[in-house]
KOLTORBA-287969 format. One record per residue: residue in one letter; x, y, z of N, C-alpha, C in turn. Coordinates in steps of 0.1 Angstrom, whole numbers, plus 5000, padded with zeros to 4 digits. Example, Ala and Ser with C-alpha at 12.3 -4.5 7.8 and 13.67 -1.06 7.14 Angstrom:
// residues 2
a513249435078512349555078513249675078;s512849785071513749895071512950005079;
//
This chain:
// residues 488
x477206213601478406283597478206433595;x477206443587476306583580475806663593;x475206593601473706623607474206763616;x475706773623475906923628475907023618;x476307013605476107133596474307133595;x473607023592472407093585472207173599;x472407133610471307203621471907343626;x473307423622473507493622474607583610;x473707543595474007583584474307743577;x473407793589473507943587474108033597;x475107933602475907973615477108033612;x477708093611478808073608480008013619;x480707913614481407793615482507873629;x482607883643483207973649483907893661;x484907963664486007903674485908043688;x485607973699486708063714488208073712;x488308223713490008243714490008343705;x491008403709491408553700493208543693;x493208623685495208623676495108783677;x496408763679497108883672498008893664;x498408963655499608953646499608933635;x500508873625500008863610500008723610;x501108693599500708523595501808433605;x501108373612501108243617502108143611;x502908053622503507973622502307863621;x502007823632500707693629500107663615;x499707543616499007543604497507453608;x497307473618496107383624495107493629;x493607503628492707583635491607463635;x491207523648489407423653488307523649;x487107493642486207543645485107453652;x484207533657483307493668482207513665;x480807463659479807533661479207593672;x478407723672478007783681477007703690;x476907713700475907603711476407453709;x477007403701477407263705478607213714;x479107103709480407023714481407033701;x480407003693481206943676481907023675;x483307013661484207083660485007043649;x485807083638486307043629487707113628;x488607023630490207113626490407113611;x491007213605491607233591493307243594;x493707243585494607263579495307353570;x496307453576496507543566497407703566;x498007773560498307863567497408013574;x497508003581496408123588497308263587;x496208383584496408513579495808613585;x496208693597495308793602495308903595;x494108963587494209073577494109183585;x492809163591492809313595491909263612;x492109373621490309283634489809243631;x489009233616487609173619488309093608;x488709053599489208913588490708883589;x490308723586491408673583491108523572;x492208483571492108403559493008283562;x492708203559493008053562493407953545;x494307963545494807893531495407763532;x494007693530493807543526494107493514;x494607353517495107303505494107253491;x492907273496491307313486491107443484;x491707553491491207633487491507703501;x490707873500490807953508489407963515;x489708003531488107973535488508183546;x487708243545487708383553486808333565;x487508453574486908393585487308513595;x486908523608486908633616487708613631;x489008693630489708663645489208603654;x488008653659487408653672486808523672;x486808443655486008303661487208223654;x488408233658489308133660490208113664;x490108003674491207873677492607843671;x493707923676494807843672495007733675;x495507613670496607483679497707503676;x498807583685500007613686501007513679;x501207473666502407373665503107453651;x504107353649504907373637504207273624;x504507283610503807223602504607083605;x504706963597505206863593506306903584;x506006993576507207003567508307093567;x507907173582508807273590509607173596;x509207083601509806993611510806903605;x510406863594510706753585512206813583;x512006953579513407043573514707033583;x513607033599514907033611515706943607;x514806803609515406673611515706643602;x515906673588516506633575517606723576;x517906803582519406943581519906803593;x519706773604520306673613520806573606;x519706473600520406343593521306373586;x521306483575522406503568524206483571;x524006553585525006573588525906503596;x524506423601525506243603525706173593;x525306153579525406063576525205943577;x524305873585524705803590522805683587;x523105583582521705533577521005473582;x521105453597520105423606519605533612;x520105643607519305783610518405833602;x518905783591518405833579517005713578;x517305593582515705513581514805543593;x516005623605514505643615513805773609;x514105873601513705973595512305953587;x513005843575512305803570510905703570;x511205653585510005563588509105683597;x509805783602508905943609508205993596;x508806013587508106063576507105983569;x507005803568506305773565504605783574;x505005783589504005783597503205933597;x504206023592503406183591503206173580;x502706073571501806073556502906173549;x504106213547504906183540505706093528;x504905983520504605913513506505903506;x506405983500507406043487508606043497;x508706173507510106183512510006053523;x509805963522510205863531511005773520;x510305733508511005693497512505743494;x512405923491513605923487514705913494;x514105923511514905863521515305763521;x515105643517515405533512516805523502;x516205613492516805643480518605703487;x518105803494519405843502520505763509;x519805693519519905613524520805453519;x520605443508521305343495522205393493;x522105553486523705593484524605603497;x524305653508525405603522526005413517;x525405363521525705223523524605103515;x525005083507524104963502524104843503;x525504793513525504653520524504633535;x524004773540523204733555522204633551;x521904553559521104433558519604493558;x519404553566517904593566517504723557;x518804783554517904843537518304763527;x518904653526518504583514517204503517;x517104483525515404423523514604543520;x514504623525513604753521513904773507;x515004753500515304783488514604673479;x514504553485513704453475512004463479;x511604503489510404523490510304633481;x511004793476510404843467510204813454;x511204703450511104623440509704573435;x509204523445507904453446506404553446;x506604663458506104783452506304813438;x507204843435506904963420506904883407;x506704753410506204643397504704633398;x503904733386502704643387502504523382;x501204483386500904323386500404323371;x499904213368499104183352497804183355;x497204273342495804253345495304143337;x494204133342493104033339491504053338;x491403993324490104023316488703953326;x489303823333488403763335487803803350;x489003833360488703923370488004043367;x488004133358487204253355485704183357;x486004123344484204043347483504023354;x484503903367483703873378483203983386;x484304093383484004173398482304293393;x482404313377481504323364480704273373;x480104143374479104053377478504083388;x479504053399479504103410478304173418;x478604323410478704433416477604453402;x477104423392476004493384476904623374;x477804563375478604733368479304673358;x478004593345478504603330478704733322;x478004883328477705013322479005103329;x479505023341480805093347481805073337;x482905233340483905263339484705183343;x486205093340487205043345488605113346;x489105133359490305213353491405153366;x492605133359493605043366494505173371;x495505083383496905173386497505043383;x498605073391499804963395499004823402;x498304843412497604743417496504723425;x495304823414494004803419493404813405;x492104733407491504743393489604843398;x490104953394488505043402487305023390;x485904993399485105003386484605143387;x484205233382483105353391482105383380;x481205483381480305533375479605673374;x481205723382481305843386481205943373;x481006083369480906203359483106193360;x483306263347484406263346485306423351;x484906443356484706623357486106633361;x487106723359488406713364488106823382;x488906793387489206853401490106953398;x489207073404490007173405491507193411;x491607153421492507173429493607063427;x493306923422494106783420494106783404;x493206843396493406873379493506663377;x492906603381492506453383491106443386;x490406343376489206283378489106213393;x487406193398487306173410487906003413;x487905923402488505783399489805833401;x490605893394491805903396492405923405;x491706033416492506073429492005943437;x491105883439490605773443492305673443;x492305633428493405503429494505563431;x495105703432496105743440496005733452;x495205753460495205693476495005583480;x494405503472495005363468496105323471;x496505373460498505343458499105343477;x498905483478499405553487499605443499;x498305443505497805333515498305213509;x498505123502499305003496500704993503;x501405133495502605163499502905143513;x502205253518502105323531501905183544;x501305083540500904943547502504873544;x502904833535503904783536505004773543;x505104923534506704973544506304973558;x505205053566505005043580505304883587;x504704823579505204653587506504643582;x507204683574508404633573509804753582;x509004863587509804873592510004863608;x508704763609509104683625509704583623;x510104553608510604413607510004313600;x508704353601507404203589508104243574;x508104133566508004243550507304143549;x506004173542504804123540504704103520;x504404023516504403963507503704033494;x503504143488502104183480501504083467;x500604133470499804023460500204053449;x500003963442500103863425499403953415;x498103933419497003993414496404163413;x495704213408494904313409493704293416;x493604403432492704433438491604503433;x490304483436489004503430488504623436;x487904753431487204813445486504883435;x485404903439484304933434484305103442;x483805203432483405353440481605413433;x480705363437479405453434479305543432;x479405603422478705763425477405783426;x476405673431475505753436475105633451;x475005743466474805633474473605543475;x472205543467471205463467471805303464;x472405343447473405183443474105123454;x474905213462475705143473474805113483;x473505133486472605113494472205003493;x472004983479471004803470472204723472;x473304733469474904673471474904563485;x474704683493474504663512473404513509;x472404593507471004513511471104383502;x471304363488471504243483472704163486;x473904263497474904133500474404113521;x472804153519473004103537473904143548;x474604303541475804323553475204393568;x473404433568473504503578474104623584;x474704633577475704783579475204953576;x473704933576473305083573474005213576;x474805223586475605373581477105393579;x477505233570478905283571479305303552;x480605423553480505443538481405363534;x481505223536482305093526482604993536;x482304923525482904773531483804673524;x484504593535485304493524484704303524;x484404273510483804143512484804053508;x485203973524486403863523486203763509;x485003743514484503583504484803633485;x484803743485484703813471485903853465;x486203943475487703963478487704133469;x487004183475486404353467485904423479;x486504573480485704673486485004753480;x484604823487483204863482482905023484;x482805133480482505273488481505363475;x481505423480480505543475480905653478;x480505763467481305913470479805973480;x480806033491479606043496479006213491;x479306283484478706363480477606343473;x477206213474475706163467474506133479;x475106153496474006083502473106243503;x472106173509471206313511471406393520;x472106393534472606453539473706593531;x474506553525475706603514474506683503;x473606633501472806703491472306843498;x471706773510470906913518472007003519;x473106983523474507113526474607163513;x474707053501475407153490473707253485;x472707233487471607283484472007413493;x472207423498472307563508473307583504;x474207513504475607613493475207713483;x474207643474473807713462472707843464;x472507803478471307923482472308003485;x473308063492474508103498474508163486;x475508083473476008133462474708153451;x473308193455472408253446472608373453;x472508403462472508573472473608613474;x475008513471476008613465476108703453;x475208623443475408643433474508783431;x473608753436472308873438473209023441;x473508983455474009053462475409123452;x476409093447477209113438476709173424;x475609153421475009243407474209383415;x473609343422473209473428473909563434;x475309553442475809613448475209633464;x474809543463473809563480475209603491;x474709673502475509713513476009553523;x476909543523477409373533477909293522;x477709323505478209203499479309123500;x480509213501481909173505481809043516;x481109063529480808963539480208883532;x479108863526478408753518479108713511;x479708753501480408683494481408573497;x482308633508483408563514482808453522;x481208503530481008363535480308243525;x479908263518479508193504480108093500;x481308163499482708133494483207983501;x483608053516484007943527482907843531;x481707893533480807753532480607673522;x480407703505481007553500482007533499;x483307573502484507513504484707403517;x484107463527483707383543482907233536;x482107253530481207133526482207083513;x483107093506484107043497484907023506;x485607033517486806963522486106863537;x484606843538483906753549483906623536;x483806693525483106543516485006483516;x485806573510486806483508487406413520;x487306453531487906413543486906263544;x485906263545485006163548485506033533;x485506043524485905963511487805913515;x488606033522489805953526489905863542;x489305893542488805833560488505683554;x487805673549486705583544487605453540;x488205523529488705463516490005363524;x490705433530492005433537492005303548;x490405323556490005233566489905073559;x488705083550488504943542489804893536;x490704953526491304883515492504833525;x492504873539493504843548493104653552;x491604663550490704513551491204423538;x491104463531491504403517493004383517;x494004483524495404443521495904303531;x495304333546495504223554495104123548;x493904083544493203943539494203913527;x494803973520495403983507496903943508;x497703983518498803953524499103833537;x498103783537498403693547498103693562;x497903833568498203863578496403833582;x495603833576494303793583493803723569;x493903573565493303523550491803553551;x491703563539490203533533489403493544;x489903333541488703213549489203203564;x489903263570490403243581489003293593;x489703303606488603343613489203513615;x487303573615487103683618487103763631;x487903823634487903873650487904003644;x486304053653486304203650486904303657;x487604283666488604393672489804443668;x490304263665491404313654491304293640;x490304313630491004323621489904543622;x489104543631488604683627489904763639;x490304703646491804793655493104853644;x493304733634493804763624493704823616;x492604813610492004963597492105083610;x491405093614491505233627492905263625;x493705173629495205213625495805313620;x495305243604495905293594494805393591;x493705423591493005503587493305673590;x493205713581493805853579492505923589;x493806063591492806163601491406243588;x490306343593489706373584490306523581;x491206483572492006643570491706653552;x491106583545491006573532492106533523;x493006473528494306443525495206283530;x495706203526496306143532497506193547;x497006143557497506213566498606143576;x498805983573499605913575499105773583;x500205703588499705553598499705613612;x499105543621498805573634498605673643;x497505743629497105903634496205883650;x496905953654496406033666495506153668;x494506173672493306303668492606273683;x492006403688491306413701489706283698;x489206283689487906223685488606083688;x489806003683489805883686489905843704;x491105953708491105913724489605933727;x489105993730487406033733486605913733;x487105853720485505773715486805603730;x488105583730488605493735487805543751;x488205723759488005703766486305713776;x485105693765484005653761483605563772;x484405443772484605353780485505293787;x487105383787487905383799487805313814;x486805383820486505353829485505233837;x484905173823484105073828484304953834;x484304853844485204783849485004663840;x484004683832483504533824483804573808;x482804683803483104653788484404803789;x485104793791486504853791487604793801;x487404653800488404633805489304503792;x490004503795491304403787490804323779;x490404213790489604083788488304073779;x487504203781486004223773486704253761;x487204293760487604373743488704253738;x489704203741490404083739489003933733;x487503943740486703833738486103853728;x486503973721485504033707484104023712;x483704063727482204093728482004213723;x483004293721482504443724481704493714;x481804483701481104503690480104453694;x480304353696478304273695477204353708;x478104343719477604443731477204613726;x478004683719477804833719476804803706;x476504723698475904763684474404713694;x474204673704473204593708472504743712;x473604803724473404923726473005043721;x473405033703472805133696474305193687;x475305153694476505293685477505193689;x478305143679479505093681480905173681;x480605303683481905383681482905383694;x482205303704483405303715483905143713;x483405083708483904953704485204983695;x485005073684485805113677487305173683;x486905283692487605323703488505263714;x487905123714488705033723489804963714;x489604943703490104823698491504933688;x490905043682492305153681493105163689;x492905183703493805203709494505083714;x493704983717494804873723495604843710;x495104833697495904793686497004903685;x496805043690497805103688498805103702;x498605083706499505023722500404903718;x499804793714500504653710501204703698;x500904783687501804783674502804853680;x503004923689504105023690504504963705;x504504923710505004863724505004693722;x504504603719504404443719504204433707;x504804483693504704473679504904323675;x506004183680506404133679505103963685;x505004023694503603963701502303973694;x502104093691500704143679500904063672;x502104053663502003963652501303793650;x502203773664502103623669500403633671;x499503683677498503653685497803643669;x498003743664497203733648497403603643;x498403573643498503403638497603313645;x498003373658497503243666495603243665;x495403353661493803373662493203253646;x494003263643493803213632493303043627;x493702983643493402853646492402813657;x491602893655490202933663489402903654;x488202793657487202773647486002903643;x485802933639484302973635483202973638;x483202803640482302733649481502743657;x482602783667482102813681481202893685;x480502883698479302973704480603073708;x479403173705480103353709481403303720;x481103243732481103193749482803123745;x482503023735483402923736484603023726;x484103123717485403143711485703303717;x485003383726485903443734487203393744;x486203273750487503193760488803173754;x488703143737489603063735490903183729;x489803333728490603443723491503493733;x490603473744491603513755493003443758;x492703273760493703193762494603253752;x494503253736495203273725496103423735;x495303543736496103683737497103653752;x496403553763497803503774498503443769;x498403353761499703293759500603353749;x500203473740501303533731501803643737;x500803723747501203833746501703863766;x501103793773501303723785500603803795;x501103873808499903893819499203963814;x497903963817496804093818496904193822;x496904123839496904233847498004373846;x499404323847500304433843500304433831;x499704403816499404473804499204553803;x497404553810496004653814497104803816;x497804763832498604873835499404963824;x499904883815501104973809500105033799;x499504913797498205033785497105103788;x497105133802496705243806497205403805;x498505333813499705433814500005523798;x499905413793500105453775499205553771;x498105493773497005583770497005723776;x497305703787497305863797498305953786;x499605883786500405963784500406013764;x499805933756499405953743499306113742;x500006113728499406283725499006233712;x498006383710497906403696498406393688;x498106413674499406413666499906583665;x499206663669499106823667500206843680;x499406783694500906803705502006743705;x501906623694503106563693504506693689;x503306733673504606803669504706903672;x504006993681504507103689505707063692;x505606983702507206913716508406833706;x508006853692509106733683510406833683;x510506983682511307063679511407073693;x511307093702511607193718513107113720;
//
């Protein structure tokens, strides 16, 4: 995740493309390391000061930077846009306008104004049938559940975390063992912003199925999840539960019924960057008492490099966080049980889903980013492990990890899941059921065949499937080109 910054840490962080003008409509810039491929989008308003600086005002913070090494992505913000189409709904009145708004806003990680869209929405008409179920699902949302002494324990047990911290919301019970240090920018403990994107993602899963129609049931109980603050613990974690999973930052364990993560500003990678941060900000500091000639430049880039390494760690902890507890809500709701059978395409097509883009931020459901089409079209073209049927048999994971890198496995199974939720939503649902009466049992052989039978009979031909989710795929945008073309 780390390994492009350590190898060009003294680079400064730089984009092809030139601006002119002052501040910027956009709120999106790429930077590129110099000689690679890699590349990181921010978020934020951009500021051309003068030719040689400009300034980039992130929601962490401010990062300086130089014309000549950046990349615009030409769009309108989310909340520019949001303004259009909320001046629109208004003036029809009208509440199936007002919930398609509101289910747009939930998907652009708009959390809040989808709610009070809701809220709006109620006052128009509070007899429509399908916002009063939305109306009793928030019921259900905004009741927390009861805690329990004896659940703490087990999960205490568990996890080795008699010396951990316990700290509840509405409906997670977090252990951590994290420093209490408040966040500058969120004025919230690292626990605390944690069980707020918790919440969020809870929320955020619900309403999304309910507004294709599922309303999904939420649990009784308080959800368990454990956060490390140091990644070695989460390493012993790994190795004494047998998961084999050496580079991923969390997991969800069915049988237990707890996720698991670690801040990753503890692995060593994250240490080597912030160690050079501090070299950065020792020779600012030098540089600043002495009055040396260039300080100004030092300083500023000092500045933006640990800020760059402060918005890589948070982006990587909401990525993370967002992916797993999406594992824990399905098993928890019904939609994949506990003890049911495991199919890894779809229950990891689903977290991919819902897993937020890496912007440091909750960024919404069924983000779209250049890295996910990439890693799908990885294997686009293979006639075997990219075709329908391979990825439908759940070889693919077992095939690409054999290979060395499962990230086009990952790639496959995002996109068909995001093809079927938004074009055969109704079918998705069914095949998930149907997967469900699949033994365990079976040799690899016998329970591909039987996954396939299962996905023809719910979802029907292949062959013209293949087609339209091809077609889909071509025609996919980003979520950056989306909302360029949302206003035109």
């Amino acid at each position: 995740m780390y390994r492009w910054w350590l190898t060009k840490a003294i680079s400064v962080l730089a984009l092809s493309g030139s601006l002119g003008g002052q501040t910027v409509r956009a709120d999106y810039v790429v930077y590129t390391v110099p000689g690679t491929d890699v590349s990181v989008m921010l978020e934020g308003q951009l500021t051309i000061n003068t030719p040689k600086t400009a300034t980039l005002k992130h929601p962490r913070g401010t990062l300086y930077l130089t014309p000549r090494d950046i990349q615009l992505l030409k769009s309108p913000s989310k909340n520019s846009i949001y303004v259009i189409k909320a001046r629109q709904v208004a003036k029809s009145n009208n509440v199936d306008d007002v919930l398609a708004l509101s289910k747009w806003a939930l998907h652009n990680g708009m959390l809040d104004k989808c709610k009070s869209l809701l809220s709006s929405a109620w006052k128009i008409d509070p007899t429509h049938e399908r916002l009063k179920k939305l109306a009793g699902l928030m019921v259900y949302l905004n009741k927390p559940v009861a805690d329990s002494a004896s659940e703490e324990a087990r999960a205490r047990e568990l996890v080795g975390g008699r010396g951990m911290t316990a700290s509840r919301s509405k409906h997670f019970l977090l252990l951590h063992d994290g420093d209490k240090a408040v966040d500058p920018v969120t004025k919230k403990t690292r626990a605390e912003m944690r069980l707020d994107l918790l919440e969020t993602v809870y929320e955020s899963y619900f309403l999304a199925f309910a507004f294709e129609g599922l309303f999904l049931r939420p649990p009784t109980e308080l959800m368990d999840v454990v956060l490390f603050s140091n990644h070695a613990d989460f390493m012993q974690m790994e190795r004494r539960m047998e998961m084999s999973l050496r580079q991923v930052a969390g997991f969800y364990l069915p049988s237990e019924n707890i996720a698991i993560f670690y801040d990753s500003g503890t692995t060593n990678q994250y240490k080597e960057l912030q160690r050079i941060a501090d070299q950065f900000n020792q020779q600012k500091d030098e540089m600043r008492r002495t009055r040396a000639p260039g300080a100004a430049e030092v300083i500023r880039f000092a500045n933006t490099f640990s800020l760059l390494v402060d918005i890589e760690r948070e982006s990587e902890d909401v990525a993370t966080v967002s992916h797993e507890v999406v594992h824990q809500l399905a098993a928890n709701t019904g939609l994949f049980p506990h003890d049911g059978t495991f199919v890894r395409w779809v229950h990891e097509g689903l977290a991919s889903f819902f897993e937020s883009a890496r912007l440091a931020e909750w960024s919404g459901v069924g983000v779209v980013d250049s890295n996910r089409i990439a890693y799908y079209r990885a294997l686009e073209g293979d006639p075997v492990r990219g075709s329908l049927e391979f990825i439908v048999s759940d070889l693919g994971f077992l095939v690409e990890g054999k290979l060395g890198d499962q990230l086009p496995a990952y790639g496959q199974a995002w996109a068909l899941t995001h093809f079927l939720y938004n074009e055969r939503f109704t079918e998705l649902i069914q095949f998930y059921r149907k997967t469900q009466e699949i033994s365990n049992e079976l040799t690899n052989r016998e329970r591909a065949e039987k996954l396939v039978a299962a996905f023809d009979e719910t979802i029907g031909d292949r062959v013209t499937l293949e087609l339209e989710w091809r077609r889909y795929m071509r025609n996919l945008k980003t979520d950056i080109e989306r909302l360029a073309e949302s206003i035109e």
